[in-house]
PDB file of N, CA, C and O in Angstrom:
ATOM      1  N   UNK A   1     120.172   3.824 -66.537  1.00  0.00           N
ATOM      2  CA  UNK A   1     121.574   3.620 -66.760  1.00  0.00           C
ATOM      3  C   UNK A   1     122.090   2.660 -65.692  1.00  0.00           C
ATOM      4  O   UNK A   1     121.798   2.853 -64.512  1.00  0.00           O
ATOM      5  N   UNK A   2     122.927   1.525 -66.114  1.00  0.00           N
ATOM      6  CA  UNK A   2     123.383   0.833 -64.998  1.00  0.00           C
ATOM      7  C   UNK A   2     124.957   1.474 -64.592  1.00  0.00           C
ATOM      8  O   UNK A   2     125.588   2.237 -65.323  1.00  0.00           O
ATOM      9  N   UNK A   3     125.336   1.056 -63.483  1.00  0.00           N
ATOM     10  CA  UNK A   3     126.580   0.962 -63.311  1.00  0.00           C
ATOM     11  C   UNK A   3     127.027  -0.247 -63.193  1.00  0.00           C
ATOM     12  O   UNK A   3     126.342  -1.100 -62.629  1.00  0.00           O
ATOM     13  N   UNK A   4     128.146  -0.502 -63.662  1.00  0.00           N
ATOM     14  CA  UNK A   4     129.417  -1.376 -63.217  1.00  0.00           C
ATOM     15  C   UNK A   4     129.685  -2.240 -61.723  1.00  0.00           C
ATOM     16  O   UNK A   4     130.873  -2.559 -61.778  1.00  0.00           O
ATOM     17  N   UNK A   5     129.413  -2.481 -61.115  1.00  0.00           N
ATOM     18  CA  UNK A   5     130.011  -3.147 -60.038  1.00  0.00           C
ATOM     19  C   UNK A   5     131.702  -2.950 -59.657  1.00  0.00           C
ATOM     20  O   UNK A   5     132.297  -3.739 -60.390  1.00  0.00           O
ATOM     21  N   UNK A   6     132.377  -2.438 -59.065  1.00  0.00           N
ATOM     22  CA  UNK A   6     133.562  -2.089 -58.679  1.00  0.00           C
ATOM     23  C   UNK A   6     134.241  -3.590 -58.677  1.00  0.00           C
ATOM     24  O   UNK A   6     133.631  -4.560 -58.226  1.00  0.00           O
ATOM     25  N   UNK A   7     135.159  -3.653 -59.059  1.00  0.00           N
ATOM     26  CA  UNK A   7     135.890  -5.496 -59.011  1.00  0.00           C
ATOM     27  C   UNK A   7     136.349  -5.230 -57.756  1.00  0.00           C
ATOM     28  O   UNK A   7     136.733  -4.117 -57.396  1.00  0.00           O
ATOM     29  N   UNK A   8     136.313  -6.693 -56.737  1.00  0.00           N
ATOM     30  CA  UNK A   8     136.628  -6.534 -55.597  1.00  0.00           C
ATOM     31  C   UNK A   8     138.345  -6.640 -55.303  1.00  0.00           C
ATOM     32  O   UNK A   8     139.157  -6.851 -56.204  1.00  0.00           O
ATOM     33  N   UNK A   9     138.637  -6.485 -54.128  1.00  0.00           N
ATOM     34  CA  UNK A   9     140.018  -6.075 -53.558  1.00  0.00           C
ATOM     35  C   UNK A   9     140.183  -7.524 -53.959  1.00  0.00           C
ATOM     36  O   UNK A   9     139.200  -8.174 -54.315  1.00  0.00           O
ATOM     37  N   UNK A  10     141.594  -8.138 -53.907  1.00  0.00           N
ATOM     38  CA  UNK A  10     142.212  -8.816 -53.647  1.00  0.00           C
ATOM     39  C   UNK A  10     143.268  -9.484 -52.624  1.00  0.00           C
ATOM     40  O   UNK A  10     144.275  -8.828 -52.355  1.00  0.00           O
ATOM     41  N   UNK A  11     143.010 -11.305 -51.792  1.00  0.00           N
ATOM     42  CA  UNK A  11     143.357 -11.394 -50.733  1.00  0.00           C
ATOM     43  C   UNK A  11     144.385 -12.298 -51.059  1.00  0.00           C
ATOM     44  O   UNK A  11     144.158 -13.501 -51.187  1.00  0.00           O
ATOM     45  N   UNK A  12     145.156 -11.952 -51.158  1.00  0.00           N
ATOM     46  CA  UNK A  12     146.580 -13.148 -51.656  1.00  0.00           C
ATOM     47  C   UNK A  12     146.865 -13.990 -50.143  1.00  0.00           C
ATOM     48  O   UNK A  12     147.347 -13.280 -49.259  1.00  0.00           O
ATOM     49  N   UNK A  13     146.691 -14.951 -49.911  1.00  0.00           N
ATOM     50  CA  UNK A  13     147.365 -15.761 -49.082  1.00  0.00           C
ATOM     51  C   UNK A  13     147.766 -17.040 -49.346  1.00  0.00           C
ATOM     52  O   UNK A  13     147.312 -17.998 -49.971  1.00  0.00           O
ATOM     53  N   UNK A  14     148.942 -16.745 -48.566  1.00  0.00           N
ATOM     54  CA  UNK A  14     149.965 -17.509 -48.790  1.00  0.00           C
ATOM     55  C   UNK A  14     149.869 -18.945 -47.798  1.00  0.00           C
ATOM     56  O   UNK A  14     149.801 -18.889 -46.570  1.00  0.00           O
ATOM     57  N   UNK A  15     149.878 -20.143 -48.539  1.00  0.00           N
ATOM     58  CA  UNK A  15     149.117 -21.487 -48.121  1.00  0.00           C
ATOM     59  C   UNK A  15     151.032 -22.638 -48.567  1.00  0.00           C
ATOM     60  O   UNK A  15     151.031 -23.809 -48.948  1.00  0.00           O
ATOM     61  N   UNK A  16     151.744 -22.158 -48.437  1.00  0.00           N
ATOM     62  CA  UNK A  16     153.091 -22.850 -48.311  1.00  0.00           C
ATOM     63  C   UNK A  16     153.057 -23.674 -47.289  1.00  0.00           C
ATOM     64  O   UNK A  16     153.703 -24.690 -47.547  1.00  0.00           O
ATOM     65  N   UNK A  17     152.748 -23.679 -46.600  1.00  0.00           N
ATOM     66  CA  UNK A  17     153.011 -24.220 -45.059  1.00  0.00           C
ATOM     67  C   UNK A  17     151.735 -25.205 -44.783  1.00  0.00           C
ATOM     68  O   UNK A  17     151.995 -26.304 -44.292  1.00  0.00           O
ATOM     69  N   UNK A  18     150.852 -24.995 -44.966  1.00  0.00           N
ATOM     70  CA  UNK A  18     149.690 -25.904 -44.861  1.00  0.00           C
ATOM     71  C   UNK A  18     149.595 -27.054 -45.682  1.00  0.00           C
ATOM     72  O   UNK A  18     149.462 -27.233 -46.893  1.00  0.00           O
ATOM     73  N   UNK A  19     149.729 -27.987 -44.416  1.00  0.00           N
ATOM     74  CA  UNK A  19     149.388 -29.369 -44.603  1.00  0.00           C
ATOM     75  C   UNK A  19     148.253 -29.763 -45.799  1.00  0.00           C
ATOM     76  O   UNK A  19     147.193 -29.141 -45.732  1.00  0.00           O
ATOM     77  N   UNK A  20     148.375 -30.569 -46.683  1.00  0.00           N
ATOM     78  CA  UNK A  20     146.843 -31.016 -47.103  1.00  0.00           C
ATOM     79  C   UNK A  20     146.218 -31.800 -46.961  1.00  0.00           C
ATOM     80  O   UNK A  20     146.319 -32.860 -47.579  1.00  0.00           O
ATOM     81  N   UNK A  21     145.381 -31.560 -46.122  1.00  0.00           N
ATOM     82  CA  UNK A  21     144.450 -32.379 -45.307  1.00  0.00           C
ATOM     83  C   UNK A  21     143.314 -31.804 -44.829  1.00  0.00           C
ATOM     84  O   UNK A  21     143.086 -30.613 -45.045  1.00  0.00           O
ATOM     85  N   UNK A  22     142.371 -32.680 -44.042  1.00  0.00           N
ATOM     86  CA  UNK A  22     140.856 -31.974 -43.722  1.00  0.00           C
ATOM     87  C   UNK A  22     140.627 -30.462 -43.360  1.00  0.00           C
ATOM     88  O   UNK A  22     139.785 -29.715 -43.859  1.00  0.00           O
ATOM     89  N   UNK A  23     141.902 -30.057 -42.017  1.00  0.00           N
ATOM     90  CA  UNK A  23     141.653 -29.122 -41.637  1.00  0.00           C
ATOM     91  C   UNK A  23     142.045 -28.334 -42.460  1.00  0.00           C
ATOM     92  O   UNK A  23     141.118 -27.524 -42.472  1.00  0.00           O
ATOM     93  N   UNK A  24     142.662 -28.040 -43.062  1.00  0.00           N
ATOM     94  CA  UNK A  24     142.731 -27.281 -43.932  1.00  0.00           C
ATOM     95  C   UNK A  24     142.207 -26.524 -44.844  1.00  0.00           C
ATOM     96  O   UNK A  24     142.281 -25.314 -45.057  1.00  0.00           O
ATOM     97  N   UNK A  25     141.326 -27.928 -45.685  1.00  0.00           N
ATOM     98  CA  UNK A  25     140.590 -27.426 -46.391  1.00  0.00           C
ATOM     99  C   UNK A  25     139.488 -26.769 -45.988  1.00  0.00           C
ATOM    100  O   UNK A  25     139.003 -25.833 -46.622  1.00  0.00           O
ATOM    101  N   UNK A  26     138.864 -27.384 -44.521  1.00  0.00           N
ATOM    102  CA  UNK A  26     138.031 -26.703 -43.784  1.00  0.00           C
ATOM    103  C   UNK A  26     137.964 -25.192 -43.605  1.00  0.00           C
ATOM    104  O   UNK A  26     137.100 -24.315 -43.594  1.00  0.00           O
ATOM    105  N   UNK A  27     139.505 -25.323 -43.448  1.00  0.00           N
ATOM    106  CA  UNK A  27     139.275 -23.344 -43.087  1.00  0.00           C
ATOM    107  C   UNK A  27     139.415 -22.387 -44.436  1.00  0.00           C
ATOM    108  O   UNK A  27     138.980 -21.235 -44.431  1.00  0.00           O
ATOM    109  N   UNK A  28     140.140 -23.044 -45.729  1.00  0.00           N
ATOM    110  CA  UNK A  28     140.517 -22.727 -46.747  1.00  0.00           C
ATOM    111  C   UNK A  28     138.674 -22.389 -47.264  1.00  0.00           C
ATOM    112  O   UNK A  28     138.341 -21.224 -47.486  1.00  0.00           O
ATOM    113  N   UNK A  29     137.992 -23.152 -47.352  1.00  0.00           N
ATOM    114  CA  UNK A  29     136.458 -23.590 -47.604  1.00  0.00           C
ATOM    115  C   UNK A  29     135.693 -22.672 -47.218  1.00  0.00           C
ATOM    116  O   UNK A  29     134.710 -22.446 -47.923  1.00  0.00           O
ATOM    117  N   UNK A  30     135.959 -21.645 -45.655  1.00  0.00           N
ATOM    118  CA  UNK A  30     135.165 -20.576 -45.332  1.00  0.00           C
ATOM    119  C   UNK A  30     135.740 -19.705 -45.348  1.00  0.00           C
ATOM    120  O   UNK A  30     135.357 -18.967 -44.440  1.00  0.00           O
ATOM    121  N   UNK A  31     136.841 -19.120 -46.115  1.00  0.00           N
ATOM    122  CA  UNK A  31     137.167 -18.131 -46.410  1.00  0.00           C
ATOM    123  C   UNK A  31     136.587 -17.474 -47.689  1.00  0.00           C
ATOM    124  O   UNK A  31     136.009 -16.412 -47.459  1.00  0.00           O
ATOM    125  N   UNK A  32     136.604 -17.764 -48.646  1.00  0.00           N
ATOM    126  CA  UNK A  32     135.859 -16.980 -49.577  1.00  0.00           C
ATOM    127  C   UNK A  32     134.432 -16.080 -50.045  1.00  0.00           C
ATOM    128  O   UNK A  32     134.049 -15.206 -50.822  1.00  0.00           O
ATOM    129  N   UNK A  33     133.919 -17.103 -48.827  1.00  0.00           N
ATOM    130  CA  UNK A  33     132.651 -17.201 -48.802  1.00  0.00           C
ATOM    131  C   UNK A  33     132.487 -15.842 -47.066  1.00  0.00           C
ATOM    132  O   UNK A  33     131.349 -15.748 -46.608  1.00  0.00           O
ATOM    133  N   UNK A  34     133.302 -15.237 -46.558  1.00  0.00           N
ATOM    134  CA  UNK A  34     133.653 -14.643 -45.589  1.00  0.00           C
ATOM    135  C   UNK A  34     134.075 -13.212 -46.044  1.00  0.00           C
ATOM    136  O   UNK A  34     133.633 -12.138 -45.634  1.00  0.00           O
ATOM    137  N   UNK A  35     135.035 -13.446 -46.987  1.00  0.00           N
ATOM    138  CA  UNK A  35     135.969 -12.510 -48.100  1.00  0.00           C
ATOM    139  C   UNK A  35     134.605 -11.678 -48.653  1.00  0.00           C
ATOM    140  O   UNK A  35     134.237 -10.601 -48.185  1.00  0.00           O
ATOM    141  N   UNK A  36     133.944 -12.395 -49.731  1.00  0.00           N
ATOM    142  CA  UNK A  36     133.391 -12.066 -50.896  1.00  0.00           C
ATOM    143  C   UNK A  36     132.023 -11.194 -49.889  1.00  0.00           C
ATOM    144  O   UNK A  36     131.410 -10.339 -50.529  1.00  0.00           O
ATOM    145  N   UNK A  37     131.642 -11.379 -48.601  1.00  0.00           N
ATOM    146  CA  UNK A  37     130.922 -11.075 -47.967  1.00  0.00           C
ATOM    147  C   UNK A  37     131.379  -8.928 -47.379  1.00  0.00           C
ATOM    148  O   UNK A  37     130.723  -7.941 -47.044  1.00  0.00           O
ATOM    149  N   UNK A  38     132.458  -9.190 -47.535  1.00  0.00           N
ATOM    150  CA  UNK A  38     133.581  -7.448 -47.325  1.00  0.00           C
ATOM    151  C   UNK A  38     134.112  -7.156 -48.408  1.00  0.00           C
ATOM    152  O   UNK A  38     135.115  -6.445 -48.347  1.00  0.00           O
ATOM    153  N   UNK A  39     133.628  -7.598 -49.732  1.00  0.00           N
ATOM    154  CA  UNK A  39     134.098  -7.591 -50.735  1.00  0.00           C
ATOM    155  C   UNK A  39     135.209  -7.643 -51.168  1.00  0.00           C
ATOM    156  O   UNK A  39     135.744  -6.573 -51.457  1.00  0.00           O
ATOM    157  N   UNK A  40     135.893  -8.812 -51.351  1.00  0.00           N
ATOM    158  CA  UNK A  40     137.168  -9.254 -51.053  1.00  0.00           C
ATOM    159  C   UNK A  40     137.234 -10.685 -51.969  1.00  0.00           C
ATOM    160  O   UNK A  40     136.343 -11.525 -51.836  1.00  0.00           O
ATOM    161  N   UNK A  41     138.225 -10.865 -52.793  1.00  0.00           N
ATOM    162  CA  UNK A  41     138.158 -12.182 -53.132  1.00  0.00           C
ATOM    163  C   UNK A  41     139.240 -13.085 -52.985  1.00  0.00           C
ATOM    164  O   UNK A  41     140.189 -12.354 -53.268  1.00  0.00           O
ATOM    165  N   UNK A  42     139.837 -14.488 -52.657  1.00  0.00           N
ATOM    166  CA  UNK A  42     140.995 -15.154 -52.445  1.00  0.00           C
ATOM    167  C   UNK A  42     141.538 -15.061 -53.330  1.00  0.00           C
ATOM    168  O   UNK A  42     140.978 -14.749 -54.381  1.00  0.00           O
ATOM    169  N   UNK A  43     142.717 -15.274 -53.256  1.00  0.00           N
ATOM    170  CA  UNK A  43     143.974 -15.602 -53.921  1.00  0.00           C
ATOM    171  C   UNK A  43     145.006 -16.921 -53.161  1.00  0.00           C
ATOM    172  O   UNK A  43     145.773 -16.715 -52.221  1.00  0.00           O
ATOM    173  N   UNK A  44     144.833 -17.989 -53.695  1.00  0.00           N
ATOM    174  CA  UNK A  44     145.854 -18.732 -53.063  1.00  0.00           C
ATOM    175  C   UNK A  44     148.018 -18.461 -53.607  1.00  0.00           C
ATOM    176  O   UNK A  44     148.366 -17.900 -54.645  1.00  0.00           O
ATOM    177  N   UNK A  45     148.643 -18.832 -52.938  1.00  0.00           N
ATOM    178  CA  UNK A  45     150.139 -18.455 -53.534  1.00  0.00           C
ATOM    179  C   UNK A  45     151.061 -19.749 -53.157  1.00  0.00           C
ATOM    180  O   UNK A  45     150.550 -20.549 -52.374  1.00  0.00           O
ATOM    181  N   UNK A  46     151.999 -19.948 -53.505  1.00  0.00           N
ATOM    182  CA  UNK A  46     152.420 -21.238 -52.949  1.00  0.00           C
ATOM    183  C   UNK A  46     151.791 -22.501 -52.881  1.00  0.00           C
ATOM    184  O   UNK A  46     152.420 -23.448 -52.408  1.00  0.00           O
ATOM    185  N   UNK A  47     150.879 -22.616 -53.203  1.00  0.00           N
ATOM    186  CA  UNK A  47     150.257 -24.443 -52.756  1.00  0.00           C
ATOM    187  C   UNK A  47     150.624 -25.341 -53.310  1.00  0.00           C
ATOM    188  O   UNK A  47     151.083 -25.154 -54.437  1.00  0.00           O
ATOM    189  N   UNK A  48     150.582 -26.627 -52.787  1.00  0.00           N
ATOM    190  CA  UNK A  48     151.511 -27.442 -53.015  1.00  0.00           C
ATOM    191  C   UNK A  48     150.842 -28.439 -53.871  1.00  0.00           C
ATOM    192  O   UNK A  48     149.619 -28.517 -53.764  1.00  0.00           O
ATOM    193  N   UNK A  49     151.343 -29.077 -54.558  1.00  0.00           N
ATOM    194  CA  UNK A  49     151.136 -29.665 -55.794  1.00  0.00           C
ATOM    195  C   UNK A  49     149.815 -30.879 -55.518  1.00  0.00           C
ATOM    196  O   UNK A  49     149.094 -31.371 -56.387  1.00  0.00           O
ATOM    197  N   UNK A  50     149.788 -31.162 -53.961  1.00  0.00           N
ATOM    198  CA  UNK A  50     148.962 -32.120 -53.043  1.00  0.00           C
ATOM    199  C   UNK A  50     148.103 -30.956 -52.644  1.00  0.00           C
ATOM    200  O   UNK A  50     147.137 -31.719 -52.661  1.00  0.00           O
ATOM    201  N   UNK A  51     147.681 -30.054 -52.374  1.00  0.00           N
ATOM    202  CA  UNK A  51     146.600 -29.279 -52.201  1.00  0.00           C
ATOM    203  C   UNK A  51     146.095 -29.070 -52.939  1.00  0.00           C
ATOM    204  O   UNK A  51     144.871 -29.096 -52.814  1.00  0.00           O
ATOM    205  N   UNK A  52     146.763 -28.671 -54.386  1.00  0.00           N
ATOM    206  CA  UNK A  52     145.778 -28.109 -55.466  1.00  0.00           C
ATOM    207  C   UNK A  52     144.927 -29.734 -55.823  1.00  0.00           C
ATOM    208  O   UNK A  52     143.710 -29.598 -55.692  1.00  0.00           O
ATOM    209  N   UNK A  53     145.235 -30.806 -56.126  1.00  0.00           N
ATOM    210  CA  UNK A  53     144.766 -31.859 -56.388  1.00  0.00           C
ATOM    211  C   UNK A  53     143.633 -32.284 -55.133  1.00  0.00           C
ATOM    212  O   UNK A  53     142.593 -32.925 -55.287  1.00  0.00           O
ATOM    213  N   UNK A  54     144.149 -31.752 -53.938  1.00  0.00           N
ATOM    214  CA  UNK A  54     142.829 -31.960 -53.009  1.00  0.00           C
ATOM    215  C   UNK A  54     141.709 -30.926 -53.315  1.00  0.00           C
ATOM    216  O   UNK A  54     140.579 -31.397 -53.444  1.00  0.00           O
ATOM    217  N   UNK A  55     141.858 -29.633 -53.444  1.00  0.00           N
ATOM    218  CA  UNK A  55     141.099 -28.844 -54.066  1.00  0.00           C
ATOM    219  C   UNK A  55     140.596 -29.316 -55.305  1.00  0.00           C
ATOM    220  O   UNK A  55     139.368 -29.388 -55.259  1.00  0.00           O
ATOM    221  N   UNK A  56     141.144 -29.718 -56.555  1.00  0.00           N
ATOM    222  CA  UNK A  56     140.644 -30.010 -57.623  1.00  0.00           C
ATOM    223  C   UNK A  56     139.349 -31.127 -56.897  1.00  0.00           C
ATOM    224  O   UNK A  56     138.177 -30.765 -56.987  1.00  0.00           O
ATOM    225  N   UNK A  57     139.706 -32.522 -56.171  1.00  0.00           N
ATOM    226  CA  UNK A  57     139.017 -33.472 -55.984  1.00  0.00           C
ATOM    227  C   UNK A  57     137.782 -33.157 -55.346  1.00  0.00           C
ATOM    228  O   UNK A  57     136.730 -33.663 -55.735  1.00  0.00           O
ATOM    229  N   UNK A  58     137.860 -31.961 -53.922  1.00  0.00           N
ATOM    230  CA  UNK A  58     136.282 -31.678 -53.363  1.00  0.00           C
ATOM    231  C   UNK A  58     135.609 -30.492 -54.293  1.00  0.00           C
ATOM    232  O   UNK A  58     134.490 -30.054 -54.024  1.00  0.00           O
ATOM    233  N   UNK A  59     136.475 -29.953 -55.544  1.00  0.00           N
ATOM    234  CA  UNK A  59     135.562 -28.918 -56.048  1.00  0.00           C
ATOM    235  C   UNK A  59     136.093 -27.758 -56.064  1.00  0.00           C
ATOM    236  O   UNK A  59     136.080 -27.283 -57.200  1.00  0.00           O
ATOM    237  N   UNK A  60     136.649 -26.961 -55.135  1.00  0.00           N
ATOM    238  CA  UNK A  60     136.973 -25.888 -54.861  1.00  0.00           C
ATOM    239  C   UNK A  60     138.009 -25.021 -55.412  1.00  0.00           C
ATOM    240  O   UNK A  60     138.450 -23.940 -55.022  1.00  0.00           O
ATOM    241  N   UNK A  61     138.318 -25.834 -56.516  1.00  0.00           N
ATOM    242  CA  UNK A  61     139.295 -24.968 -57.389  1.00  0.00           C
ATOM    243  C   UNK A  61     139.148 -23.920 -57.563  1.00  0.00           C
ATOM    244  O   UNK A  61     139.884 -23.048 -57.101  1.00  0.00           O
ATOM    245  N   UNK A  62     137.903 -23.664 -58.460  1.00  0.00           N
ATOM    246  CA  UNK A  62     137.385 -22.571 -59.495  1.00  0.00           C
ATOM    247  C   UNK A  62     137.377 -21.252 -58.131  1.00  0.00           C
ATOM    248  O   UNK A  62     137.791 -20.098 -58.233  1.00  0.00           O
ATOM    249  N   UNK A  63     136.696 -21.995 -56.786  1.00  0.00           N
ATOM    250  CA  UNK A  63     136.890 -21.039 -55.294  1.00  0.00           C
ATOM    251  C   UNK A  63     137.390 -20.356 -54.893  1.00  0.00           C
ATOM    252  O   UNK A  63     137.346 -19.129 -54.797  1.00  0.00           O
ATOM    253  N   UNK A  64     138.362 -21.650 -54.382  1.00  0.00           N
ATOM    254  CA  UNK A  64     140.060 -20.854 -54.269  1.00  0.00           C
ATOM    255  C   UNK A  64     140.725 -20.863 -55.456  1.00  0.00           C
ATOM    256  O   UNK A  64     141.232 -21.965 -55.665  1.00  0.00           O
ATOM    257  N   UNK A  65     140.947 -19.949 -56.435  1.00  0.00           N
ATOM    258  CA  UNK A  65     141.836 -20.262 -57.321  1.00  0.00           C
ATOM    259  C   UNK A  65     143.501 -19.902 -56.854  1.00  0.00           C
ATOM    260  O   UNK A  65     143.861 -19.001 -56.097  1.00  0.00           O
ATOM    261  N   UNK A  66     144.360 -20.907 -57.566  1.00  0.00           N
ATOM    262  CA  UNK A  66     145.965 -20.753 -57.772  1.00  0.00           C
ATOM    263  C   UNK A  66     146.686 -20.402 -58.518  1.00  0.00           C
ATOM    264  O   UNK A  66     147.114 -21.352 -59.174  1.00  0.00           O
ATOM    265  N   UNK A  67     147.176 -19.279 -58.863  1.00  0.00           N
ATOM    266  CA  UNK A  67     147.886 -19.104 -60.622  1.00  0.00           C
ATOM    267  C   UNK A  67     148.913 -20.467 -60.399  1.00  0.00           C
ATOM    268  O   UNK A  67     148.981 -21.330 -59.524  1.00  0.00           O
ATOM    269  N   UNK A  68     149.797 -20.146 -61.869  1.00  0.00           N
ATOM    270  CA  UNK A  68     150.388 -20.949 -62.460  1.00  0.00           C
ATOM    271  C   UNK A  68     151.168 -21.122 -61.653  1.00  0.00           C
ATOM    272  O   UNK A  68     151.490 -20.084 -61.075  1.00  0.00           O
ATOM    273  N   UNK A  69     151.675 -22.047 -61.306  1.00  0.00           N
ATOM    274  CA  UNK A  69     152.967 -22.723 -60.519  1.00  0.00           C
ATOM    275  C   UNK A  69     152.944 -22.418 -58.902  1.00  0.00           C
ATOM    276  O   UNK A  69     153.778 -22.123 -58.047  1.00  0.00           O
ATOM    277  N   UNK A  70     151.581 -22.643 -58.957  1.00  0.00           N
ATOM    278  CA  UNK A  70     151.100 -22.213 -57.096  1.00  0.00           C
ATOM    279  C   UNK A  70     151.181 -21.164 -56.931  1.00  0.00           C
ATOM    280  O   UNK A  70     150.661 -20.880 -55.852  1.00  0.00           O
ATOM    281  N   UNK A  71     151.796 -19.866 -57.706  1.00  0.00           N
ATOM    282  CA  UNK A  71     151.327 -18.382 -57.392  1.00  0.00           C
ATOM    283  C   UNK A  71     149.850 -18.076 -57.788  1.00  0.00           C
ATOM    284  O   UNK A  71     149.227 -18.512 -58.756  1.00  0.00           O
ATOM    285  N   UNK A  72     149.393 -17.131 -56.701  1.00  0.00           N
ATOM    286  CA  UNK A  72     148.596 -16.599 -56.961  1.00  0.00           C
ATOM    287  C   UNK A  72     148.668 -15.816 -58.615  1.00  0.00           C
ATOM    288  O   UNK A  72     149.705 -15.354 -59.091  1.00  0.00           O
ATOM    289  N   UNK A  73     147.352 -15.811 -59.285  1.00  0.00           N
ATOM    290  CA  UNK A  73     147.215 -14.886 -60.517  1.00  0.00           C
ATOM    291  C   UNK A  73     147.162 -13.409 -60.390  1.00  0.00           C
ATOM    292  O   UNK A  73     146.262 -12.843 -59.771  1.00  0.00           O
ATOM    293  N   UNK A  74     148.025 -12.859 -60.916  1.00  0.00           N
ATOM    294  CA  UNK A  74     147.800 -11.318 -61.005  1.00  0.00           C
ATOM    295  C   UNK A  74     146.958 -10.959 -61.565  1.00  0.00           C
ATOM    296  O   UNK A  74     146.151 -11.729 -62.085  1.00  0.00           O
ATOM    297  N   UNK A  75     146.865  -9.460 -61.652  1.00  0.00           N
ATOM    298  CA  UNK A  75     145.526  -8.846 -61.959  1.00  0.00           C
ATOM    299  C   UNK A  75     146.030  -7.725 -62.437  1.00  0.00           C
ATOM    300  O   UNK A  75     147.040  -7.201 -61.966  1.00  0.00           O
ATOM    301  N   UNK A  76     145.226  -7.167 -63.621  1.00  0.00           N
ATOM    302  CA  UNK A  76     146.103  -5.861 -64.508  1.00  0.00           C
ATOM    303  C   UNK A  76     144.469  -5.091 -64.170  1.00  0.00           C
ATOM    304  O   UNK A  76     144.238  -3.942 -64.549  1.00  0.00           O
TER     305      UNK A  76
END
């Protein structure tokens, strides 16, 4: 019989304030991979219309994901 895997917690942070640029993404980049390690997964909230497009460009969308209109996506 298998079990299920428990869905992990959720880490909403809030990225309003951050510049988009290298460092950023730098630290944005080892978080998930940090998270998913304590079982934990990101949530970005706020990002700015120039971050998500820097994210889209190195990849890291699908990573960090953003709900709709820079909120983070809820979860039922």
């Amino acid at each position: 019989m298998s079990m299920a895997a428990p869905r992990p917690s959720t880490i909403v942070c809030d990225v309003g304030a951050l510049a988009p640029d290298v460092a950023a993404l730098d630290a944005l980049a080892r978080l998930p991979l940090s998270a998913r390690r304590l079982g934990y997964e990101i949530r970005l909230r706020d990002a700015s219309v120039d971050l998500q497009d820097l994210l889209d460009f190195v990849g890291l969308r699908d990573v960090l994901r953003v709900g709709a209109g820079g909120q983070a996506e809820k979860r039922e």
